[in-house]
C-alpha angles and dihedrals in degrees: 000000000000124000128195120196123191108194144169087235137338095177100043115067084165105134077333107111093164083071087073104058089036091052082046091051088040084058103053101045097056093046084061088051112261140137110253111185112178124198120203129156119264086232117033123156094248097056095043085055097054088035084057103048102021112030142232083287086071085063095049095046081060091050089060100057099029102058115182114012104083104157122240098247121205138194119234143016098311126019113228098287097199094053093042093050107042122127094001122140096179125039135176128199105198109214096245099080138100121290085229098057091038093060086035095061085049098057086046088063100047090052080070099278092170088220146111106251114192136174115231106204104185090153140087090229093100082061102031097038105014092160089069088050086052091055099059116100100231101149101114095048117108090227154304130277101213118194097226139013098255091058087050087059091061096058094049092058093056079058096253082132117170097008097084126096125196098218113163131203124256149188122281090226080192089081116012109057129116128310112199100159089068115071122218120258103170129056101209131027127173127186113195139109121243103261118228092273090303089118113015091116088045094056096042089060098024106052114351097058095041091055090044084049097048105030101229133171096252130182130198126194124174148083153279088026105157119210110277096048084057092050084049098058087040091059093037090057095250118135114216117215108178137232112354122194099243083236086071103044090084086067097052094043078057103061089051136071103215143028131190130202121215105186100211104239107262088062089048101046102032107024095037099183107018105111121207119244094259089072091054087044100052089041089057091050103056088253122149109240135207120182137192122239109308132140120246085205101151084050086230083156144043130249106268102031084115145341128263123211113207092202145353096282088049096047085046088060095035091059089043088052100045083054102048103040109065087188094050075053094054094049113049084040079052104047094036092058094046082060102052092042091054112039114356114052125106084252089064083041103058098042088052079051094053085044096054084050097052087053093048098041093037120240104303093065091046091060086049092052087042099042081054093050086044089056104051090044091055094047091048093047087051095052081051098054 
């Protein structure tokens, strides 16, 4: 089967978070056999911004790791429609796209494209600016991929009923998976980048005042942090250590003993229980985990995967007690990664997404996507053997 993806990047992470769970999904699909082909403009604001501060060698750092799924970049507003879909039977347009191309690949569908076309919403814009989601000309695509449910509500009360799909992020196992032949140094690590001011108040109760409290060896990677926010972590303890290529991240959640999430606030107040991709990541990678206030609403995970600190003086003692009780560790790193294995990893992703397909194409469509996925799993049986 061939895919077609249409993103903002594949290649920048670089303040892109949706590029991990896409390379993840990149991945999958073409293990199981099948054709993955990823638009991205040549010249997209994520990848300006690593090619800036960090150089072309940051692309090529990614290229090594990332075998295989180098994007198809294009110059201008829309890539040549009739060469990029030929011959697809699945495409996705990210949300994080221009409306232009968006309504562009629609129409490209309703002048008699034979594929699936779908809408893949990762973002809080349909709640907090409801009015940029309206605009979008989405009428020719066979449906949305939504992830959460709440999000999912939103679209069916603007009467898209039964097209939309709740389909959540997860982790590339991959990639991000436990590292036990490296020992931790570090107490603390957070990867995350500062927010535009929708967390500022979080992290200052949340992370930078615990680690003041406790004096902990505490690490900080991420992007787009002004300068008070990095005189705040210097006089909280914390060491900031820049941008950090999310396949790398598994090795440096490794040297340390303990991670927190701080959902920044639209995600809190207007997408309760949809988490972000980092929980999904730490859980993969053994990691402890201590969370801010967020709603688990969809149940996606069970009781014990982390701890939730319901302010600054719990998540003080949370962290103590992480680092103190080697059994409370065994148990949330236990029980996180029974989650991920079972329901939340790329692998569980792709397979709902062949299902979504199957449901949209008709059967028949659905035994061609799964002869291809048999295929690749006996050939790869039969290498193992």
């Amino acid at each position: 089967m061939r895919v077609v993806i249409f993103c903002h990047s594949l290649a920048s992470c670089w303040n892109h978070g949706n590029a991990h769970f896409l390379r993840g999904v990149v991945r999958e699909l073409g293990r199981l056999g099948h054709e993955v082909r990823v638009l991205e403009p040549a010249h997209g604001w994520s990848r300006q911004n690593l090619v800036r501060d960090h150089g072309e060698a940051a692309l090529e750092d990614w290229r090594v790791v990332c075998p295989g799924m180098a994007p198809v970049l294009y110059e201008g507003e829309l890539p040549d429609l009739d060469a990029a879909l030929e011959g697809a039977d699945l495409v996705l347009v990210h949300e994080w796209n221009p409306p232009a191309l968006v309504a562009a690949v629609g129409r490209h569908r309703a002048q008699g494209g034979r594929y699936v076309l779908l809408f893949h919403d990762t973002h809080h814009r349909a709640v907090s600016e409801p009015e940029a989601i309206d605009a979008l000309e989405l009428e020719s695509y066979d449906g949305v991929l939504a992830f959460g449910a709440v999000l999912r509500e939103r679209y069916l009360a603007r009467g898209w009923g039964r097209r939309v799909r709740v389909w959540h992020e997860a982790a590339d196992t991959a990639l991000f998976r436990p590292l036990p032949e490296i020992a931790p140094v570090g107490d603390l690590v957070w990867i995350g980048n500062w927010g535009d001011g929708e967390r500022t108040a979080e992290l200052g109760e949340f992370l930078l005042e615990p680690v003041r409290r406790l004096g902990l060896d505490a690490t900080v990677h991420g992007v787009r942090y002004p300068a008070d926010a990095l005189a705040a972590l210097e006089e909280s303890g914390l060491v900031y250590r820049g941008w950090l290529p999310n396949h790398a991240a598994p090795r440096v959640l490794a040297r340390h003993r303990v991670t927190v999430h701080v959902p920044r606030r639209p995600y809190v107040a207007m997408l309760p229980g949809i988490p972000t991709i980092r929980v999904f990541e730490a859980l993969a990678c053994g990691i402890p985990l201590v969370c801010a206030p967020w709603r688990d609403e969809e149940g996606l995970f069970p009781q014990g995967a982390w701890l939730t600190a319901r302010n600054g003086e719990e998540m003080t003692r949370h962290l103590r007690d992480v680092l103190m009780d080697e059994a409370l560790r065994r148990e949330l790193v236990g029980t996180g990664l029974a989650a991920i294995r079972e329901r939340h990893s790329c692998a569980h992703r792709v397979a709902e997404l062949l299902g979504i397909y199957e449901e949209i194409a008709g059967p028949a469509a659905g035994r061609h996507a799964k002869t291809a996925g048999t295929a690749a799993a006996g050939e790869e049986k039969r290498r193992c053997a």
